[in-house]
VMD Tcl script that builds the backbone (N, CA, C; Angstrom):
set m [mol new atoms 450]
animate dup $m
set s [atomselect $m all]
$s set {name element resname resid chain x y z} {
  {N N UNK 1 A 110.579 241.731 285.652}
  {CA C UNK 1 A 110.841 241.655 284.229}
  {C C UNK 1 A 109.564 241.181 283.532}
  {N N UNK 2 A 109.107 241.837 282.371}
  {CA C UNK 2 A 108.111 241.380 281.831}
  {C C UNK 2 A 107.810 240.339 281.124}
  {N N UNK 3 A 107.026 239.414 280.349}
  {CA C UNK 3 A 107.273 238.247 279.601}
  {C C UNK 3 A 107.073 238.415 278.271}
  {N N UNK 4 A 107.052 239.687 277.869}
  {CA C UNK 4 A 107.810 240.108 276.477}
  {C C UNK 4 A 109.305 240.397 276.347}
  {N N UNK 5 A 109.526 241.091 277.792}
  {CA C UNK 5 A 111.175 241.096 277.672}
  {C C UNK 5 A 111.707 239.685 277.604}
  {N N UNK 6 A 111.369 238.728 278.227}
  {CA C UNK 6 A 112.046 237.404 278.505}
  {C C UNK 6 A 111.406 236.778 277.111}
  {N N UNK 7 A 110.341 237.050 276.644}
  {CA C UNK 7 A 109.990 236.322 274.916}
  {C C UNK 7 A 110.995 236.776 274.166}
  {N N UNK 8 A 111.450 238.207 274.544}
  {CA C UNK 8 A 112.300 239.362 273.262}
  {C C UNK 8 A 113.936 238.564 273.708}
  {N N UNK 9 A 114.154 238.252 274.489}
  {CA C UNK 9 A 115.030 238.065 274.639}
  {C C UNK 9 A 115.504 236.805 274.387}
  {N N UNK 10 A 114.680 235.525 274.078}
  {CA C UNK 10 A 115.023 234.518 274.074}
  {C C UNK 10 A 114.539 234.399 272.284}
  {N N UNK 11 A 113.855 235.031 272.093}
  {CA C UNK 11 A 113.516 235.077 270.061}
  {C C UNK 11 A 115.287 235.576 270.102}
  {N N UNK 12 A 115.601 236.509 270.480}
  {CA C UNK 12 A 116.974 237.134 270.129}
  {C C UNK 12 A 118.648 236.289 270.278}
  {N N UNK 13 A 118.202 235.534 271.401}
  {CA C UNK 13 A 119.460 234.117 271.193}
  {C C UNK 13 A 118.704 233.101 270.493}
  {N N UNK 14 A 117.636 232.547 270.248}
  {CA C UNK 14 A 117.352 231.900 269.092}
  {C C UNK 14 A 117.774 232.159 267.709}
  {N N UNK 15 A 117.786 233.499 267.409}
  {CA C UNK 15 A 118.261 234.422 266.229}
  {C C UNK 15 A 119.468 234.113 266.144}
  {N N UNK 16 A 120.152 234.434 266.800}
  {CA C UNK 16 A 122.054 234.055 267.126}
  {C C UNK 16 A 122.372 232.892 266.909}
  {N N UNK 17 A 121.602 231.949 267.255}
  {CA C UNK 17 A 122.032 231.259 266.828}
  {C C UNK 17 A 121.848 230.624 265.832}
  {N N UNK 18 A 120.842 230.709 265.094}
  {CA C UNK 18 A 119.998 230.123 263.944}
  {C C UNK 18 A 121.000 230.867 262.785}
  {N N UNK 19 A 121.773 232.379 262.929}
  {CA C UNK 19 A 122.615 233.084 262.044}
  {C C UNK 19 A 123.786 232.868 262.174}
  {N N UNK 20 A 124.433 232.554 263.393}
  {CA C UNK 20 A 125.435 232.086 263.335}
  {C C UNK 20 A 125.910 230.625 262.842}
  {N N UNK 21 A 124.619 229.777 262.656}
  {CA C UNK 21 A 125.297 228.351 262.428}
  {C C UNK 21 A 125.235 228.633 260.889}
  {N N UNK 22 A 124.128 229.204 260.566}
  {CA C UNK 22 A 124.135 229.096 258.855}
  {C C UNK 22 A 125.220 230.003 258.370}
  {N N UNK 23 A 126.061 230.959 259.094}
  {CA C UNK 23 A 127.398 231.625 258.433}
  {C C UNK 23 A 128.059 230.590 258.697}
  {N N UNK 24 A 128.646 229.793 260.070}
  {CA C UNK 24 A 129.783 229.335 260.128}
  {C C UNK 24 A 129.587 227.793 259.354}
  {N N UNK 25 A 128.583 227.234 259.071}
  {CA C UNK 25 A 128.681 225.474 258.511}
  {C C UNK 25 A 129.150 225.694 257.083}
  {N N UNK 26 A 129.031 226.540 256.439}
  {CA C UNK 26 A 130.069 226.527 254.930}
  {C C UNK 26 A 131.131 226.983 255.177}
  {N N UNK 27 A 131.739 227.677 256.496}
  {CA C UNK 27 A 133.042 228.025 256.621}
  {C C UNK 27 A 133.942 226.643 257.133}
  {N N UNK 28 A 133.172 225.637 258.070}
  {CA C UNK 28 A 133.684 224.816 258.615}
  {C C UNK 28 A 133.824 223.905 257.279}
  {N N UNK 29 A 132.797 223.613 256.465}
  {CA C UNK 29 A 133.311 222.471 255.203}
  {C C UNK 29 A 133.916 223.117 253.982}
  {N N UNK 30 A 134.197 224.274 254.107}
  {CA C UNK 30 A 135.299 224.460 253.729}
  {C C UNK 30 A 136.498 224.374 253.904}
  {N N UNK 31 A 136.849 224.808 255.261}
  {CA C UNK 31 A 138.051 224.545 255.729}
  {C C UNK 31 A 138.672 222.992 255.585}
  {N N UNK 32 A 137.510 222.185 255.645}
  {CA C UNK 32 A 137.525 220.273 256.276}
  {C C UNK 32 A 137.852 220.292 254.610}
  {N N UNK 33 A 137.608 221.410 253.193}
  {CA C UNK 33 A 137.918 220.636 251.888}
  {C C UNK 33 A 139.166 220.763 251.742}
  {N N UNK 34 A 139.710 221.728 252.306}
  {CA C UNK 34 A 141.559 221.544 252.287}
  {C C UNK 34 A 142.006 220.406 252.698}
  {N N UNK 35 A 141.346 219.750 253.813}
  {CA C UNK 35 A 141.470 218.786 254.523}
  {C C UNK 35 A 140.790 217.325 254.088}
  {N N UNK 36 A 140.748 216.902 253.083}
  {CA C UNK 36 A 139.538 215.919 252.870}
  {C C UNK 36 A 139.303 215.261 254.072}
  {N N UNK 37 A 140.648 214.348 255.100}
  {CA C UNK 37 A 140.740 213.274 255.578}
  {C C UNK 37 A 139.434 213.639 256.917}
  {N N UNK 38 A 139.250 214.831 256.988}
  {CA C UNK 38 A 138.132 216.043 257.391}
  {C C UNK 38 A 137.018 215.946 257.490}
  {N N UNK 39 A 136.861 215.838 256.307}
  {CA C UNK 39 A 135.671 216.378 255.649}
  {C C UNK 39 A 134.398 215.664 256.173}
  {N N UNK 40 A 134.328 214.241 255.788}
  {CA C UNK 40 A 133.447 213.261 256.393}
  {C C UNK 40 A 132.870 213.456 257.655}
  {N N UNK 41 A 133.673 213.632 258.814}
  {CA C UNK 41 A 133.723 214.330 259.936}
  {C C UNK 41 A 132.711 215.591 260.250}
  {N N UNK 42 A 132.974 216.207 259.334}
  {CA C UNK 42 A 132.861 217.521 259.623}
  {C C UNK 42 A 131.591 217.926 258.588}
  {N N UNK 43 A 131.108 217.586 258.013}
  {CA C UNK 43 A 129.547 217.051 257.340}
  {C C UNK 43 A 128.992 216.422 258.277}
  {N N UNK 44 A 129.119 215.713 258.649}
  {CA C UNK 44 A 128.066 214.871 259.627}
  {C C UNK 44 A 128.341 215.999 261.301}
  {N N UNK 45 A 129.425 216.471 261.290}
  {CA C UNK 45 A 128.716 217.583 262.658}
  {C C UNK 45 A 127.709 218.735 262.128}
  {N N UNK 46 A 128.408 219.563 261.165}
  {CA C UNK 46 A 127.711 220.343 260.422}
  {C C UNK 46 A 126.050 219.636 260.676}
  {N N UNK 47 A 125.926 218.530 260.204}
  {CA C UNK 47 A 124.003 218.171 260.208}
  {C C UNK 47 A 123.788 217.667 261.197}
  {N N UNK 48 A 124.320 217.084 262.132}
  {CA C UNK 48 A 124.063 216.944 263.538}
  {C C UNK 48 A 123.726 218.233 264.190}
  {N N UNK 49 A 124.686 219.048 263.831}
  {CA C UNK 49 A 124.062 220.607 264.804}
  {C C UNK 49 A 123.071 221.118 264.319}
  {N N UNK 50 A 123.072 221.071 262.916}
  {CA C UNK 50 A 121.518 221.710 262.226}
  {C C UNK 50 A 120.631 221.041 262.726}
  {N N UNK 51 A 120.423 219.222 262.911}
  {CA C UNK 51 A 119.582 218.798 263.487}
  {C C UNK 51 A 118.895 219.030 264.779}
  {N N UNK 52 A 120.417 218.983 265.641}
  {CA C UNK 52 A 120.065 219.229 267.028}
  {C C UNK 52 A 120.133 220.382 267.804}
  {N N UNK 53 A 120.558 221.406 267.121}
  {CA C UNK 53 A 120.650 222.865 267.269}
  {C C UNK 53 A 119.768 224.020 266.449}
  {N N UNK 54 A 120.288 223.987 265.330}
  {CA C UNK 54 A 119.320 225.028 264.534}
  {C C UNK 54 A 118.485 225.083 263.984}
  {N N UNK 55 A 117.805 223.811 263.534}
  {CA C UNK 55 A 116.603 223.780 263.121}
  {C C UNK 55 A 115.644 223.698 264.207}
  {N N UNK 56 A 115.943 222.867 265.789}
  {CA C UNK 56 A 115.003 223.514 266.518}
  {C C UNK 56 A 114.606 225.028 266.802}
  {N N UNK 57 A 115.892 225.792 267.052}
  {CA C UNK 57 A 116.032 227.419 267.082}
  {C C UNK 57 A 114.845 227.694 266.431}
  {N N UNK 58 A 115.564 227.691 265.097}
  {CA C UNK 58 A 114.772 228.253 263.973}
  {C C UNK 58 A 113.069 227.764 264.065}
  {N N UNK 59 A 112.753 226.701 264.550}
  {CA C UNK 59 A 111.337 226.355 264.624}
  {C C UNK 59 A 110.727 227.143 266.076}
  {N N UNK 60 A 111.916 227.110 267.291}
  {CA C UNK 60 A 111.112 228.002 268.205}
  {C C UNK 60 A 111.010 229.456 268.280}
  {N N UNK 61 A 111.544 230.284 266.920}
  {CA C UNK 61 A 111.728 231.432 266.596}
  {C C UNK 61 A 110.639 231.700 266.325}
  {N N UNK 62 A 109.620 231.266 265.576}
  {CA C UNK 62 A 108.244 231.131 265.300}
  {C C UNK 62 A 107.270 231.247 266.686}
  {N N UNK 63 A 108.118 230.268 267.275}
  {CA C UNK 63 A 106.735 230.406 269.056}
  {C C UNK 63 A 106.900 231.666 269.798}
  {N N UNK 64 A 108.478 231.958 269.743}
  {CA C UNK 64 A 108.435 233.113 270.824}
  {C C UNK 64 A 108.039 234.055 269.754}
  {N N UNK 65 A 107.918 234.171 268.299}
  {CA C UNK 65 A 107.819 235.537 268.044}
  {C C UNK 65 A 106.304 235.584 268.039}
  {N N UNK 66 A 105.680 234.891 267.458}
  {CA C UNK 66 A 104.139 234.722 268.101}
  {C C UNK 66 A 103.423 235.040 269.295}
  {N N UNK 67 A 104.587 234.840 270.085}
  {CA C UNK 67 A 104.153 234.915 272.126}
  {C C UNK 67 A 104.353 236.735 271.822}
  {N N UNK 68 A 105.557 237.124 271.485}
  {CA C UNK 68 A 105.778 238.350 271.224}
  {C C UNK 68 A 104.812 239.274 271.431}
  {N N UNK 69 A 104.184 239.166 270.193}
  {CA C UNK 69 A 103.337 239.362 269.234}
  {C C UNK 69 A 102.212 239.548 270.506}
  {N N UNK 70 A 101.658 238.246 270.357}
  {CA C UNK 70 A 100.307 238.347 271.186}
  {C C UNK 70 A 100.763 238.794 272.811}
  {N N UNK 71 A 101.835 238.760 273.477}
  {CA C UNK 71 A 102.151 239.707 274.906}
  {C C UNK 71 A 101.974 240.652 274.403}
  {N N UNK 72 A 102.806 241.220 273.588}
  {CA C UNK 72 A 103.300 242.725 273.373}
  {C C UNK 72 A 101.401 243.544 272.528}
  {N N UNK 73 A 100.768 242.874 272.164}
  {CA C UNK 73 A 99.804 243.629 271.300}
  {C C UNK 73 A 99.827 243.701 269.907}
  {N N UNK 74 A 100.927 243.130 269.415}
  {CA C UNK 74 A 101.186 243.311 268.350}
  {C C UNK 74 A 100.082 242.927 266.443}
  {N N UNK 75 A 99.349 243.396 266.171}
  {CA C UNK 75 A 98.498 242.596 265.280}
  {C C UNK 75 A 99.318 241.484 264.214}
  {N N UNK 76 A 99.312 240.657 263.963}
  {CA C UNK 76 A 99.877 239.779 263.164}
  {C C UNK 76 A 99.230 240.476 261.271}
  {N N UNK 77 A 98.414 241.037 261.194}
  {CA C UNK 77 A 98.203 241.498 259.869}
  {C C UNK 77 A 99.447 243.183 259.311}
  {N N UNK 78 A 100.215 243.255 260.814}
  {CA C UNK 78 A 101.267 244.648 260.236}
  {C C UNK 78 A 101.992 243.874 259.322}
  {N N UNK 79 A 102.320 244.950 257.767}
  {CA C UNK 79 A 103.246 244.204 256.722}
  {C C UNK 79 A 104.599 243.587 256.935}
  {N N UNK 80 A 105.333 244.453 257.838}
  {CA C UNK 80 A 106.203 244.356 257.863}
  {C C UNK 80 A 106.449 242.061 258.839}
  {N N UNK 81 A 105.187 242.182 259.471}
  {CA C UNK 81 A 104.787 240.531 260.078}
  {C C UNK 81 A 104.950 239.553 259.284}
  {N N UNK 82 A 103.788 240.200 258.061}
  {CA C UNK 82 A 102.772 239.652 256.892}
  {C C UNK 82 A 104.120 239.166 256.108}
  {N N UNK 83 A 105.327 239.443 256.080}
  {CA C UNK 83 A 106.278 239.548 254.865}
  {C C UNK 83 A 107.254 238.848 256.137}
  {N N UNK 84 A 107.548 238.754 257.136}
  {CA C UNK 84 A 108.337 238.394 257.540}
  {C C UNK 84 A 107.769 236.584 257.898}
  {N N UNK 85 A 106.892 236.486 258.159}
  {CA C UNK 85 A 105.923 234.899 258.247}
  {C C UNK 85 A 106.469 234.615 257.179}
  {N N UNK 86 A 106.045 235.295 256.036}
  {CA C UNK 86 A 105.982 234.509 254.218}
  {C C UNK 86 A 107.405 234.297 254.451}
  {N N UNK 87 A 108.596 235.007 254.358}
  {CA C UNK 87 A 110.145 234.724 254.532}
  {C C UNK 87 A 110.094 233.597 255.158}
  {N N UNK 88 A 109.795 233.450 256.531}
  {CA C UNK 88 A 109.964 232.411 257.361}
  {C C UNK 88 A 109.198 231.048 257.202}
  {N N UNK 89 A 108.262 230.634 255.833}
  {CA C UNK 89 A 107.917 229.787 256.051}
  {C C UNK 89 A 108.193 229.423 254.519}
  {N N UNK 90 A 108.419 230.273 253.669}
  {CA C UNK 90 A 109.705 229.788 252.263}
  {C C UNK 90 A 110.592 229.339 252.872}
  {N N UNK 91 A 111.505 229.562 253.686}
  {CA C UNK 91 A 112.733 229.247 253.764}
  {C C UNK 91 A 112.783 227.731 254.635}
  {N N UNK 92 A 111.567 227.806 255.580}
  {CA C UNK 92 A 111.474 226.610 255.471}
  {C C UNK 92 A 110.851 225.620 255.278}
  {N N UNK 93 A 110.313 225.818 254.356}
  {CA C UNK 93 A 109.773 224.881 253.044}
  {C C UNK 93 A 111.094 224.640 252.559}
  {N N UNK 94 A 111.793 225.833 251.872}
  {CA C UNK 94 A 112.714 225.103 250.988}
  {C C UNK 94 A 113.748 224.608 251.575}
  {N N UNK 95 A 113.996 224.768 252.981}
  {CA C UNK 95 A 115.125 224.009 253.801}
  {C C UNK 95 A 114.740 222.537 254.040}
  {N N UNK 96 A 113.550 221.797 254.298}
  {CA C UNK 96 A 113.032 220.736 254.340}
  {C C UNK 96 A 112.663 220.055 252.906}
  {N N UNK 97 A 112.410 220.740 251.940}
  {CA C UNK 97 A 111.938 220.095 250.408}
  {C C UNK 97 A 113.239 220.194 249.939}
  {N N UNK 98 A 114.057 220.725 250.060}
  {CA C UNK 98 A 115.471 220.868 249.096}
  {C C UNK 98 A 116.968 220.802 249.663}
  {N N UNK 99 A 116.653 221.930 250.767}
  {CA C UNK 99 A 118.089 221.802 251.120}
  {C C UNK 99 A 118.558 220.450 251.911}
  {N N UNK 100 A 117.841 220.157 252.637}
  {CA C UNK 100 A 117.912 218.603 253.502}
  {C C UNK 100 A 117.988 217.817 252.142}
  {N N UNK 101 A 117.087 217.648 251.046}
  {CA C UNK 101 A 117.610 216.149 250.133}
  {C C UNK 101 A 119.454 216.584 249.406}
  {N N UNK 102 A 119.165 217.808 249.316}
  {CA C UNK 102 A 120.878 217.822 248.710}
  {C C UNK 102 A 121.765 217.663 249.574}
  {N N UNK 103 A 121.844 218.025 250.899}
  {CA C UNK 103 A 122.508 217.801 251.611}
  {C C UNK 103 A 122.701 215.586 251.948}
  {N N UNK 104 A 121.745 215.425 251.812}
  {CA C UNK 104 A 121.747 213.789 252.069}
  {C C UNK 104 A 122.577 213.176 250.836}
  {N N UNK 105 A 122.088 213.776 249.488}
  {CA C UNK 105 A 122.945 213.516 248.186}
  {C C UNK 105 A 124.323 213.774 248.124}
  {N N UNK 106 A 124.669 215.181 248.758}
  {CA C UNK 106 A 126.045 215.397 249.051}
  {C C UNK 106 A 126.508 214.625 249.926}
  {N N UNK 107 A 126.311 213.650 251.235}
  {CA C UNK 107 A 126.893 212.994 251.995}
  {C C UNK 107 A 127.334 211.841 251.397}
  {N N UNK 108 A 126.189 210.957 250.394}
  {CA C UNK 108 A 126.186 209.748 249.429}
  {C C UNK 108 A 127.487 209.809 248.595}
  {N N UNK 109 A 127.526 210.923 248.065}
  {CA C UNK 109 A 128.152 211.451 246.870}
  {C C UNK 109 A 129.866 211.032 247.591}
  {N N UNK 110 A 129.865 211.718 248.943}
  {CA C UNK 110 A 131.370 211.911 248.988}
  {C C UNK 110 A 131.892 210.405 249.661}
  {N N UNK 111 A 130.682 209.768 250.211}
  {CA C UNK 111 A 130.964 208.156 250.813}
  {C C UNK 111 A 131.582 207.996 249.885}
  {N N UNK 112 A 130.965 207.610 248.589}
  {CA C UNK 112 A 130.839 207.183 247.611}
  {C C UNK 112 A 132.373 207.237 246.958}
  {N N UNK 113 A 132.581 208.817 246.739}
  {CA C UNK 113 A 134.097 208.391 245.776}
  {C C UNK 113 A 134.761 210.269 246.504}
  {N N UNK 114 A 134.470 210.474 247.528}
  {CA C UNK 114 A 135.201 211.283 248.227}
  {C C UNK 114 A 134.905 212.791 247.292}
  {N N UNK 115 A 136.034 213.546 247.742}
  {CA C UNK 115 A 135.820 215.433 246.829}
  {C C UNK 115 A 135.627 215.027 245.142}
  {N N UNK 116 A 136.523 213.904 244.911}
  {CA C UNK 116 A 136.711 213.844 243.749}
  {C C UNK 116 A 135.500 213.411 242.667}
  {N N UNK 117 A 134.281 212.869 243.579}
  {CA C UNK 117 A 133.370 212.746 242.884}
  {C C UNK 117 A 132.848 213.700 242.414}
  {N N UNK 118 A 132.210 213.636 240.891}
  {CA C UNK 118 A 131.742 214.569 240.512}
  {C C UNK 118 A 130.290 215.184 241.230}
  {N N UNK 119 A 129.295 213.444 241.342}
  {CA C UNK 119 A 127.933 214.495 241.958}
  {C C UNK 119 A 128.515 214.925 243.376}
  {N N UNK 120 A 129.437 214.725 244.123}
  {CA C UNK 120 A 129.253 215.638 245.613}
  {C C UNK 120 A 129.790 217.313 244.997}
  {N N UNK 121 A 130.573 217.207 243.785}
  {CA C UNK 121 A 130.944 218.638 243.675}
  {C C UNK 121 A 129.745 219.489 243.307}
  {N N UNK 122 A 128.747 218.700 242.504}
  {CA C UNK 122 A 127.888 219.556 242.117}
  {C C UNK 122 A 126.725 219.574 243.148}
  {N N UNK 123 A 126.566 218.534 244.121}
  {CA C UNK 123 A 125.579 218.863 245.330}
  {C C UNK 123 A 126.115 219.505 246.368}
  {N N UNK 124 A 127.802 219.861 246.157}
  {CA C UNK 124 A 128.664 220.806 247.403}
  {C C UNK 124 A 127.727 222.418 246.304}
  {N N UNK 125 A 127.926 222.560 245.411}
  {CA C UNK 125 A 127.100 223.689 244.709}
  {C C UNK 125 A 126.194 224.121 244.748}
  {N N UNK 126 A 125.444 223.110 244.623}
  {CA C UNK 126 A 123.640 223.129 245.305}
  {C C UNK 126 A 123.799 223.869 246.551}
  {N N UNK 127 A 124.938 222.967 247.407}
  {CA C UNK 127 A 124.470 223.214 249.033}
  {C C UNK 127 A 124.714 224.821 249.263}
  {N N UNK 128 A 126.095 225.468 248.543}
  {CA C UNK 128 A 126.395 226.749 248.575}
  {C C UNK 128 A 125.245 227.786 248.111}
  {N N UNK 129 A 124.748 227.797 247.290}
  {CA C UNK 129 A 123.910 228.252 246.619}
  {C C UNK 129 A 122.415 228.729 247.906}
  {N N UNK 130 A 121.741 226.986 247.950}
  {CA C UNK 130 A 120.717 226.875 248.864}
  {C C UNK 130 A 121.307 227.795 250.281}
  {N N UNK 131 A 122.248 227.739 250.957}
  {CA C UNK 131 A 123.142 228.392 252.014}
  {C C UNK 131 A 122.880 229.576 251.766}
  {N N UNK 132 A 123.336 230.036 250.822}
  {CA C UNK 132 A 123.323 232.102 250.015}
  {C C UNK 132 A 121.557 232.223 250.124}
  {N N UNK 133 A 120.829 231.086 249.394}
  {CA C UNK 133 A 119.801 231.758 249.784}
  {C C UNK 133 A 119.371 231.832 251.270}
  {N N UNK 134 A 119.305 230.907 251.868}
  {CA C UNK 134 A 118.703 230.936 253.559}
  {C C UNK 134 A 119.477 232.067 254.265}
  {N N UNK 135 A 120.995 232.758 254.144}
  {CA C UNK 135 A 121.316 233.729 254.388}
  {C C UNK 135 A 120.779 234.787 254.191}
  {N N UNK 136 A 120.495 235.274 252.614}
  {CA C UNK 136 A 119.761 236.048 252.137}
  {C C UNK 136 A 118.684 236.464 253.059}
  {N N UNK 137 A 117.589 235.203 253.176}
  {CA C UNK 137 A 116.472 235.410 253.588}
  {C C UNK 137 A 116.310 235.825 254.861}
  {N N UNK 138 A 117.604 235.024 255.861}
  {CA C UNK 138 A 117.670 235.412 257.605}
  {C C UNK 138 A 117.960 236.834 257.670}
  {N N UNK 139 A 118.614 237.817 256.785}
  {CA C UNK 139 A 119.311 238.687 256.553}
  {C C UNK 139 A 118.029 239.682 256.310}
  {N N UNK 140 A 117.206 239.320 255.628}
  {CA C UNK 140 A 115.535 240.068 255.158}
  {C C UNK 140 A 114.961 239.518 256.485}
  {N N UNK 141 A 114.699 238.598 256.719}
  {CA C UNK 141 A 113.920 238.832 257.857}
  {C C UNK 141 A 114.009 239.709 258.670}
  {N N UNK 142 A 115.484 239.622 259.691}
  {CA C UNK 142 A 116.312 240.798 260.598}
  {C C UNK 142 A 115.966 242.149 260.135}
  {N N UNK 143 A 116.190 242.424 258.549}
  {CA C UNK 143 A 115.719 243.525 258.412}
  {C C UNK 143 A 114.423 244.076 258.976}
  {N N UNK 144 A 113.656 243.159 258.541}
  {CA C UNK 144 A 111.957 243.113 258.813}
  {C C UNK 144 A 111.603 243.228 260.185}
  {N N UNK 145 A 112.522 242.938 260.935}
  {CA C UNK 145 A 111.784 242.862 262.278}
  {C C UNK 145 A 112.130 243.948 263.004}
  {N N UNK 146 A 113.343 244.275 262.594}
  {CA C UNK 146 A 114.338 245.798 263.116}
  {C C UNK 146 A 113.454 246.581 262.323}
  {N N UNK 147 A 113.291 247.085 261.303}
  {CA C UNK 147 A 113.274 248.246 260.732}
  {C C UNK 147 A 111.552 248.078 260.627}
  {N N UNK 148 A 110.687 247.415 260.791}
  {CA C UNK 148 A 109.332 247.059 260.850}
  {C C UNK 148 A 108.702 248.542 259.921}
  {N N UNK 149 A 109.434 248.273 257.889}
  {CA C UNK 149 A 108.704 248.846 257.822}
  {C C UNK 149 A 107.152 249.261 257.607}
  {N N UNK 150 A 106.212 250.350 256.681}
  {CA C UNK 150 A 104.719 249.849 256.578}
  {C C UNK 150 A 104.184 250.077 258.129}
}
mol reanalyze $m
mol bondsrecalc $m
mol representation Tube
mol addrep $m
């Protein structure tokens, strides 16, 4: 087996999982808002797994696709790279400058005075929002790397 197949293959469960946690963590605190007694709970796994799960992913998605890259031959100046780097290093910029402080504000917020507070409703908004975008963007990347156009 080659060590682009085993790079390609391990960028590709890094991927899985880095897409699957960011679909399912607004499905799970949602469900926990029907539930308040929940919720608390289920925020602090939600960022425990981002901590200890997907944000590493997502940071070693970068090494293997690099290893990729330089096994496979690949020039790092093809557009379809050039545009997929820039994606990947907005998103996390703005996952570390933004989405992490709202998320810390939303935890304060609900200590604080539970769903019923007003700032956790409007930093649960933020968080949806920031979420749609990092989807968005995982969603353009995938494109970018599948369809490599340019």
């Amino acid at each position: 087996m080659s060590p682009y197949v085993v790079l390609r293959f391990a960028h590709l469960v890094l991927a899985a999982i880095v897409v699957g946690a960011t679909v399912s963590y607004p499905v799970w605190i949602a469900l926990a808002e029907g539930r308040p007694e929940h919720l608390a709970f289920t925020i602090r796994a939600v960022r425990r797994s981002d901590r200890y799960m997907t944000i590493p992913a997502y940071l070693l998605l970068l090494v293997t696709g690099l290893a990729m890259a330089w096994v496979g031959g690949i020039p790092l100046d093809r557009p379809w790279l050039v545009a997929t780097i820039a994606l990947y290093v907005l998103t996390l910029v703005v996952g570390f400058v933004i989405f992490g402080p709202v998320v810390r504000h939303e935890i304060a917020a609900f200590e604080r005075g539970g769903v019923a507070d007003p700032e956790y409703g409007r930093r649960r908004g933020q968080a949806r929002l920031l979420t749609s975008f990092t989807l968005l963007m995982l969603v353009a990347m995938l494109a970018l790397m599948v369809f490599r156009p340019g």
